[in-house]
C-alpha positions in Angstrom: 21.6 -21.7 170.7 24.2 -21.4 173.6 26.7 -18.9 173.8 28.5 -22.0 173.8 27.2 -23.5 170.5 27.9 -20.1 168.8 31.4 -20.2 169.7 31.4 -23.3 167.5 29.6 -22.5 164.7 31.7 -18.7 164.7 34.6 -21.5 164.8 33.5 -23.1 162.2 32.7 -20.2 159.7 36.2 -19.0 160.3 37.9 -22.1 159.3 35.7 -22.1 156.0 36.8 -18.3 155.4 40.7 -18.8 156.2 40.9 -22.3 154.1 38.8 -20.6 150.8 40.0 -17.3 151.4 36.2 -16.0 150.7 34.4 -13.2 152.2 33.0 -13.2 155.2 29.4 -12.7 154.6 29.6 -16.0 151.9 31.1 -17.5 154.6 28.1 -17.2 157.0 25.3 -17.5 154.6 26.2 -20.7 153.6 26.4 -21.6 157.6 23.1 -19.9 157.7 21.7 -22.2 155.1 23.3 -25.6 155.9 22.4 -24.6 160.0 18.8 -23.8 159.4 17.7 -24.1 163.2 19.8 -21.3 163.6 17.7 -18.5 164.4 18.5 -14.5 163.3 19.9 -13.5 166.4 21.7 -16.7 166.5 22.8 -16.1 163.2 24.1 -12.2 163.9 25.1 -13.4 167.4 27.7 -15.8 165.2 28.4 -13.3 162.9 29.4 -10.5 165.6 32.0 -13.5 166.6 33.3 -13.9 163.5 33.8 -10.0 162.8 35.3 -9.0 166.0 37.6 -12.4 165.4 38.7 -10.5 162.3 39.5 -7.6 164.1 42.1 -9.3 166.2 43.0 -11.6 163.1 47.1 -11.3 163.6 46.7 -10.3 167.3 44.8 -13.5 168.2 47.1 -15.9 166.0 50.3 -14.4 167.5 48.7 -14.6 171.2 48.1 -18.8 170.6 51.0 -18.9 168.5 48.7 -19.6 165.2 50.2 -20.1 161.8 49.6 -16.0 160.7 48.7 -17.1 157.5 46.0 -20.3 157.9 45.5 -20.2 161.7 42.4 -22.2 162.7 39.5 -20.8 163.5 39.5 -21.7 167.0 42.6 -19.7 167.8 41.1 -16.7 166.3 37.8 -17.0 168.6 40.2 -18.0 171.8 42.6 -15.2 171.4 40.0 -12.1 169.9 38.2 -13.6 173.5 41.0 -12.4 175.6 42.5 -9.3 173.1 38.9 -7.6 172.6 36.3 -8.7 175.0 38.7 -9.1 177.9 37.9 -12.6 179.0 40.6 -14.5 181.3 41.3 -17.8 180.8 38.9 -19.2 183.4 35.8 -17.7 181.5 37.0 -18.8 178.3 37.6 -22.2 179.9 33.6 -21.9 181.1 32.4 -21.5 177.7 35.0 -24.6 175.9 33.6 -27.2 178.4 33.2 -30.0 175.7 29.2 -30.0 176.7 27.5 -30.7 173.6 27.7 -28.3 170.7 30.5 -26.4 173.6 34.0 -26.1 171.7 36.4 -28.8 173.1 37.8 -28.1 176.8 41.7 -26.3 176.7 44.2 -27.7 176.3 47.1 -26.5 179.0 48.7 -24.7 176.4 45.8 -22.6 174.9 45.4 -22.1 179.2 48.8 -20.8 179.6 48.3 -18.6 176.6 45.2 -17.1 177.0 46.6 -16.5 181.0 48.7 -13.6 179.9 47.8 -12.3 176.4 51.4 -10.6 176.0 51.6 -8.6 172.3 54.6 -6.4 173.6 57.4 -8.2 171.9 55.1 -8.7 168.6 56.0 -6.8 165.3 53.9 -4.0 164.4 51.7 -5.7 161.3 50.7 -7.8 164.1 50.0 -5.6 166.9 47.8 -3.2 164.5 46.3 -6.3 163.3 47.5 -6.3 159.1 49.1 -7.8 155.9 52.8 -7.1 157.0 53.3 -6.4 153.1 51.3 -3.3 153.5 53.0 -2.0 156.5 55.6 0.5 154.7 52.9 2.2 152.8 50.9 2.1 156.4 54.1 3.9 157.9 54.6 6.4 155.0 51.3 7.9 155.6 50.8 7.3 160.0 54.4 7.4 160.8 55.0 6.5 164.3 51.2 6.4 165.2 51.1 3.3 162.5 49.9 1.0 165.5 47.3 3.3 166.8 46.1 4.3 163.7 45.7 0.6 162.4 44.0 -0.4 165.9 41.6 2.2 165.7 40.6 1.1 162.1 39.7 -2.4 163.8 37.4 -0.9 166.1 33.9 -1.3 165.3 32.5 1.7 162.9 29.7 4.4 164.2 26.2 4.3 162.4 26.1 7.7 161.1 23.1 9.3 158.7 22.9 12.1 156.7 20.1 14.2 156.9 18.4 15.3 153.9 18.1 18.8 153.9 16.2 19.5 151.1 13.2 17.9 153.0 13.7 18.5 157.1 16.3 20.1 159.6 19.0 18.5 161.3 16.7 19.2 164.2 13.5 18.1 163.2 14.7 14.5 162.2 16.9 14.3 165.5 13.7 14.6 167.0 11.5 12.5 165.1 14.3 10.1 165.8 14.4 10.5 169.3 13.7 7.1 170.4 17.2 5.9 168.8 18.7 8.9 170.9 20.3 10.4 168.1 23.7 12.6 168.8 25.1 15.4 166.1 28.5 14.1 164.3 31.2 16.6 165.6 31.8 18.1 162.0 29.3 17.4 159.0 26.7 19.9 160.0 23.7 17.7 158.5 24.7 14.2 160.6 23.7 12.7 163.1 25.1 9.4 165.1 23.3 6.5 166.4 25.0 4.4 169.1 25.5 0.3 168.5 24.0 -2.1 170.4 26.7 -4.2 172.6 26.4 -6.5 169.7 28.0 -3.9 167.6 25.4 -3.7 165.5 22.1 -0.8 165.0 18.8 -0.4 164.6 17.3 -1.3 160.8 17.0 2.2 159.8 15.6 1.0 156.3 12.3 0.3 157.9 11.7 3.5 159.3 9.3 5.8 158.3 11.8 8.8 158.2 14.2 6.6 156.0 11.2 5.7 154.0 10.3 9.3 153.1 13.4 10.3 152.1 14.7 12.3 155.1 17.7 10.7 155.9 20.3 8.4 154.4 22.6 6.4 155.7 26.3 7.8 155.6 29.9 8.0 157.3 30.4 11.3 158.5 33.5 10.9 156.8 31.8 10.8 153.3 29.9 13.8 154.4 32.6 16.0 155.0 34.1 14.6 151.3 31.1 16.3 149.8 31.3 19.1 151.3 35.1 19.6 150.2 33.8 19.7 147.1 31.9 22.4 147.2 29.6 22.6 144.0 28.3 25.7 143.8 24.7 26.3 143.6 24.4 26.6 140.3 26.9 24.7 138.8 27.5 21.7 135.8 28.5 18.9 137.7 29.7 15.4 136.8 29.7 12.6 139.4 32.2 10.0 137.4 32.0 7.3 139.8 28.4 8.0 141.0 27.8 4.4 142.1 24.8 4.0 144.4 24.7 7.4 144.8 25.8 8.2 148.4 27.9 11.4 147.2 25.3 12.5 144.4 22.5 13.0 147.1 24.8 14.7 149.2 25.7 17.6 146.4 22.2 17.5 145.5 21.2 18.7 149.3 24.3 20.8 149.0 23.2 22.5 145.7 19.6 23.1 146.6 18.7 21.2 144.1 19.6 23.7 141.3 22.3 23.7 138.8 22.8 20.5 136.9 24.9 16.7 138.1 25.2 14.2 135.7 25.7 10.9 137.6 27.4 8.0 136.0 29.3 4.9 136.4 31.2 2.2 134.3 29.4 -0.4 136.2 25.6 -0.1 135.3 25.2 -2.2 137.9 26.1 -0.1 140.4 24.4 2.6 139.2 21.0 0.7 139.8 19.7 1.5 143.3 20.3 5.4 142.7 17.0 5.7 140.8 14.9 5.1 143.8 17.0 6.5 146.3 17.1 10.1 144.5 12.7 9.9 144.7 12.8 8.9 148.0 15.0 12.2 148.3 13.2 14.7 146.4 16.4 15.3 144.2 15.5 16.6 141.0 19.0 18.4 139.5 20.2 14.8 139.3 20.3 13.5 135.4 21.8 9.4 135.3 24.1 8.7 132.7 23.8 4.6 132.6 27.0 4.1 129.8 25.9 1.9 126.5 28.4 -0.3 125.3 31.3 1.3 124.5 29.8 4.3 124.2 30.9 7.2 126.4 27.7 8.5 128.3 29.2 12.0 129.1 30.8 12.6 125.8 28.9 15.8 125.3 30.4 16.9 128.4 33.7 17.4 127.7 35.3 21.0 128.9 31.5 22.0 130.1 31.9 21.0 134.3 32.7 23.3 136.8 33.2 20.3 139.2 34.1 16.6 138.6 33.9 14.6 141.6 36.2 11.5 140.9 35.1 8.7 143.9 37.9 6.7 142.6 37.9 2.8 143.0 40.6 1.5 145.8 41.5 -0.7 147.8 39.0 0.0 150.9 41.8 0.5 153.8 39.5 3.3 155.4 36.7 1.2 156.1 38.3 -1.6 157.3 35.9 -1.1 160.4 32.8 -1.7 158.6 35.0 -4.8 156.2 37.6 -6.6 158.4 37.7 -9.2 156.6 38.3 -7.5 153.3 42.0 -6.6 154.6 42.8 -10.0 154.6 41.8 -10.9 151.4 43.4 -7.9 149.9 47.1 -8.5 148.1 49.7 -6.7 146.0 48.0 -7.3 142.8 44.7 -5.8 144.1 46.4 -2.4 144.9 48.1 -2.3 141.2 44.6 -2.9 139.4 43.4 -0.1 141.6 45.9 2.1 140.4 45.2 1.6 136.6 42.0 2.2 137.2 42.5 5.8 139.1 44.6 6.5 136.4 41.9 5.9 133.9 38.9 7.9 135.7 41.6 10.7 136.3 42.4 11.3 132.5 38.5 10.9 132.0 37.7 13.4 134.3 40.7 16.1 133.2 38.5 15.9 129.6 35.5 17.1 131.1 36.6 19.8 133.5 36.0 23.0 132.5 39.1 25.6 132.2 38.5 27.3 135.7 36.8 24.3 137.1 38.4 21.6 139.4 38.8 17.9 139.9 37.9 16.8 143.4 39.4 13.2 143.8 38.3 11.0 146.7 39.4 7.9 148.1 38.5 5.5 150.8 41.8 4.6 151.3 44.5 5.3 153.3 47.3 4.1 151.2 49.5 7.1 149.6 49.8 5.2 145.9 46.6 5.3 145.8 46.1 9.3 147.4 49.6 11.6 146.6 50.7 8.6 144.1 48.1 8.7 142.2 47.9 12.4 141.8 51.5 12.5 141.4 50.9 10.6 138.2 48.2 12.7 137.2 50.0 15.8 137.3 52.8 14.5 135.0 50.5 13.3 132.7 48.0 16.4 132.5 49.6 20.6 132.3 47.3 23.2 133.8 45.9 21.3 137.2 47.1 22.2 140.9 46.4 21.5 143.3 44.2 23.3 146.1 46.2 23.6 149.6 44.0 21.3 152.1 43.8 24.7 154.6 42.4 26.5 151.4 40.2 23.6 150.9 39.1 23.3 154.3 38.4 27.0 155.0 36.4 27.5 151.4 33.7 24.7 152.8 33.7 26.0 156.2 35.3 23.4 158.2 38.5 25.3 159.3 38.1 23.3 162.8 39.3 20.0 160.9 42.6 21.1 159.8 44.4 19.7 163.2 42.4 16.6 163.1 43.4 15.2 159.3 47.0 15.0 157.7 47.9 17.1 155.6 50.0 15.4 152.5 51.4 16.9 149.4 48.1 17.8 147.2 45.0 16.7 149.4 44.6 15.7 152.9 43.6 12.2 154.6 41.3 11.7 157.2 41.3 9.1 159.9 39.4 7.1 162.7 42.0 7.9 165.4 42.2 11.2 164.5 39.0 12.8 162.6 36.8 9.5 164.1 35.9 8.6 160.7 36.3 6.3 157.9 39.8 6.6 156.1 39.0 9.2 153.5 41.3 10.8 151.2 40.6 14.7 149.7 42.0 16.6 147.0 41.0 19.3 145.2 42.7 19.8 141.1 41.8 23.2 140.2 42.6 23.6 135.9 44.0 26.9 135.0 41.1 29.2 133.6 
């Protein structure tokens, strides 16, 4: 296909997504399917369109004075052209010629528009590219760096692994990896960081042989450095409440040498399904899954036993909206309430099991404070005998002292940030229970 051709079909997937409000991965496999001359790099040459057209979702329908709640897909493609990839109006011209399968020549006012890209006199939702409804709760945790925060949470995300230690060195898999030139992440001492192609997107690290044997994982440095906040000791009783596929679990496993004792779980056996291979592939053997039965609760026998409950809570997903930028877009009001009966839920789960002494570590990927502060603000009516750990405590008990002028600090945890800490939005707090 022609760089003109994918234009059209990225055109084409974005109207489908906007008009069905559907994610943006549907949205291309059904182009994929219905396209079938399309070939992969095609396909991800399309899909790299679409994505960076989400970045600059508001930006690009405010620049070609779009509808900001339906605006076509063409606008999106026109303005993210100029906004992100710096085009002027005479190479976008080049590209909508009208040839075949080309998008149709502009028109004088999509020409006059695309001239002088102007987003000074725009409104801040739209200049950060997000819902305007979520801008207050945006502001309440940024403050006046709410437009550079946002626009660096539409950048494109790092590809960042973890190295397993309980197989290799940092070292030795930087340089079996070599040929991907590898670079250390500045703060989790077991990453390392693996530059994107100008496509935005890596190398397929599943196929490798050091993947394959167990010796790295793929990980946000971010969620890294969330592990290590919570600092299980070696020989602790640990339960991972929201173990999922098990990114956080094989990270305290490495952490713990694989002594002591984590009991992974999940209410969603489904989720819980890829951690059986991936804790072989790792060597892990202090890991014991707790797949839930029914209605039966699988850590029951738990109960006042943990030194450590790690509560990955379910949220909305603001902090990686550089890895999902179409899932801010789909996300609404309603979404955000669910979320919060939900934390609430795993929260009073998790002060059952907690041993007196022991502590609650609560993590989101979000950067919204009802879902952070709020939530815990909630909690700590509800529950007597939890405080929380000051995030300079909590920083300087797992050795990463050096972080504390790169996150926020906020009432009982602290929230990291792309802009700031170059990572995914991640929320940290520690609940210690009185002994």
């Amino acid at each position: 296909m022609t760089p003109q051709a994918r234009l059209s079909g990225a055109i084409e997937v974005l109207d489908d997504l906007v008009a069905r409000r559907r994610p943006a991965a549907d949205a291309l496999k059904d182009w994929g399917l219905s396209h079938r001359f399309a070939g992969s790099k095609d396909r991800a040459g399309i899909a790299t369109i679409v994505y960076d057209a989400l970045r600059r979702r508001a930006s690009a329908a405010w620049v070609m004075g779009a509808d900001e709640e339906r605006p076509s897909g063409r606008a999106l493609v026109l303005g993210m052209l100029a906004l992100q990839r710096g085009m002027s109006a005479d190479q976008i011209a080049a590209l909508c010629d009208g040839s075949r399968f080309a998008p149709a020549p502009l028109a004088e006012d999509e020409r006059a528009r695309l001239a002088g890209p102007d987003l000074s006199a725009a409104p801040p939702h739209v200049q950060g590219d997000y819902p305007a409804w979520i801008h207050d709760e945006l502001a309440a945790i940024f403050g006046d760096d709410v437009v550079a925060e946002a626009r660096a949470l539409a950048e494109r995300a790092p590809l960042d692994i973890r190295v397993n230690t309980l197989l290799v060195s940092r070292e030795e898999a930087q340089n079996a990896l070599a040929f991907l030139a590898p670079i250390e992440t500045p703060h989790a001492p077991h990453g390392l960081r693996i530059a994107l192609g100008e496509d935005g997107r890596g190398p397929a690290l599943q196929s490798e042989p050091e993947f394959i044997k167990g010796w790295i994982e793929i990980q946000d440095e971010g969620s890294q450095l969330a592990a290590l906040l919570a600092r299980p000791a070696a020989k602790a009783q640990v339960v991972d409440l929201c173990a999922g596929a098990g990114g956080k679990t094989l990270a305290l496993a490495a952490l713990m040498d694989n002594s002591g004792q984590i009991y992974a779980t999940d209410a969603d056996t489904r989720r819980l399904a890829p951690i059986h291979d991936r804790l072989a592939r790792a060597g892990v053997r202090n890991v014991q899954i707790r797949s839930p039965r029914g209605k039966a609760d699988a850590v029951e026998d738990l109960d006042g036993r943990a030194d450590l409950v790690l509560v990955d809570a379910p949220c909305t997903g603001t902090g990686t909206w550089r890895r999902n930028p179409d899932a801010k877009w789909r996300l609404r009001p309603g979404s955000l309430a669910q979320r919060r009966g939900e934390q609430d839920a795993v929260l009073d789960r998790a002060a059952r099991l907690v041993a007196p002494g022991g502590r609650i570590v609560y993590v989101t990927c979000s950067v919204l404070p009802a879902e952070n502060d709020g939530a815990l603000d909630a909690f700590l009516e509800r529950h007597d005998g939890f405080a929380p750990v000051p995030a300079g405590e909590m920083l300087a008990a797992a050795g990463l002292a050096e972080l504390a002028p790169r996150v926020r600090e906020t009432r009982h945890g602290l929230q990291m940030s792309p802009l700031r800490t170059g990572v995914d939005g991640f929320y940290v707090a520690a609940l210690a229970r009185a002994g």
